[in-house]
C-alpha positions in Angstrom: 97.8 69.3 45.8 100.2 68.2 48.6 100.4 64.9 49.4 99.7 63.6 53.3 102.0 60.7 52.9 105.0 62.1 50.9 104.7 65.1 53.5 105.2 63.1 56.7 107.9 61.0 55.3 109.6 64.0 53.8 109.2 65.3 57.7 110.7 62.3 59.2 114.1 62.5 57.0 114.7 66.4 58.5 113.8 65.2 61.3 116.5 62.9 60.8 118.2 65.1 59.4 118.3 67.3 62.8 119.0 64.6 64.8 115.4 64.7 66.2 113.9 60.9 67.5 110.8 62.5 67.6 110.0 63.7 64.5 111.4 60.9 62.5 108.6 58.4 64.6 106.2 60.9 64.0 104.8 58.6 61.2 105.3 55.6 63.0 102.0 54.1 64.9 101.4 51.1 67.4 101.5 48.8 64.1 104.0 49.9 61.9 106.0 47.6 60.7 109.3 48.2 60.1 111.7 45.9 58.4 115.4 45.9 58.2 117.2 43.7 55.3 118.5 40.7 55.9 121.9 40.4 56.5 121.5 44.0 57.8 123.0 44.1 61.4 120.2 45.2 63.0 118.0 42.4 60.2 114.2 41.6 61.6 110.5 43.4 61.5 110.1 45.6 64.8 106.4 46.8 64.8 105.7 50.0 67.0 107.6 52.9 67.7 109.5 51.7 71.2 110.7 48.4 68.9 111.9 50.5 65.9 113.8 52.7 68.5 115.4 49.9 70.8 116.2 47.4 68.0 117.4 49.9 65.3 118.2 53.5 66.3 119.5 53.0 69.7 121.8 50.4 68.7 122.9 52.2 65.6 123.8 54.8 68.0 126.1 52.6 70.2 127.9 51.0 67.2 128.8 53.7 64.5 129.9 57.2 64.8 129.0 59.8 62.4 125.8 57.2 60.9 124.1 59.0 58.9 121.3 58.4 55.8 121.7 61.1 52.8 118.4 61.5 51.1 119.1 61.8 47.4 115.4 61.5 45.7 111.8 61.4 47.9 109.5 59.6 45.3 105.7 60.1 45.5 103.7 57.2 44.6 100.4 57.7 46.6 100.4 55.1 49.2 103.8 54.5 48.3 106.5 56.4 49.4 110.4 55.7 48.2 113.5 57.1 50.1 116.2 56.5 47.7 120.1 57.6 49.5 123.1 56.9 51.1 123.9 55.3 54.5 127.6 56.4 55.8 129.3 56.0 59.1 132.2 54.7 60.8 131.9 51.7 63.1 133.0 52.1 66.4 135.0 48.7 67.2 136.8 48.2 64.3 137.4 52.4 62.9 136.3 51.2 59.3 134.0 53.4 57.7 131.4 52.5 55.6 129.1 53.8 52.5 126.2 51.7 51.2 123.3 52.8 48.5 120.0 52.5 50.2 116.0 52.5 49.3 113.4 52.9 52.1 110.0 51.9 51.1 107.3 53.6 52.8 103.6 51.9 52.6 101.3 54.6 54.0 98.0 55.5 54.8 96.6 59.2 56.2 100.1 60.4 56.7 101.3 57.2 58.9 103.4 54.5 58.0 102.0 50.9 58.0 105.0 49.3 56.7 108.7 50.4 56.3 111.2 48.2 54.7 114.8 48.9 53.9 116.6 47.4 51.1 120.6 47.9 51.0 124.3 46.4 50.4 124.7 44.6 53.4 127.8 43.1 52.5 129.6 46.9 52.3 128.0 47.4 56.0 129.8 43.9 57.4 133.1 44.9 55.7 133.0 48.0 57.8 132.4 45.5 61.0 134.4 42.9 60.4 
């Protein structure tokens, strides 16, 4: 039996995949809450889709070229939903390129997220800006 959750986050990373904004907010609602790590550039909780978009993705797209998130392993715990990978990309004002090991973990209920939180090296994304 397929799982609603694990299915709409496994849609939002080909979404992201593809390069399509609207599939990877597919699972993202009004009051999703979304946070990046501290010490993260883009650190904070944004909650709603025009948030997540304007304080991570957008800005993600004006500083790093090639940025990218490599889904190694999509875990299925119910409710619980882990995105384990790789973030890569090369920052635009300084032409250092970065990799940094990355887990997503998706709290979810009826296919849409209720909490996202991101848990990552943030001292190999700095080097690449600094």
């Amino acid at each position: 039996m397929s799982n609603r959750n694990y299915d709409a986050i496994k849609a939002h990373y080909a979404g992201s995949d593809a390069k399509d904004l609207a599939a990877m907010m597919a699972p993202i609602t009004e009051s999703t809450a979304w946070t990046e790590m501290a010490g993260f550039p883009y650190a904070g909780t944004y909650v709603g889709p025009d948030a997540v978009i304007a304080g991570v993705f957008k800005r993600i797209g004006e500083d790093w070229d090639g940025y990218s998130f490599a889904l190694e392993k999509l875990v299925d715990g119910g409710a619980t939903i882990v995105g384990i990978g790789t973030y890569s990309g090369t920052y635009r004002k300084t032409g250092k390129p970065m990799t940094a090991r990355v887990v997503h973990v998706w709290e979810m209920r009826d296919g849409k997220a209720v909490t996202f939180e991101q848990f990552t090296d943030t001292r190999l994304v700095a080097a690449a800006m600094g």
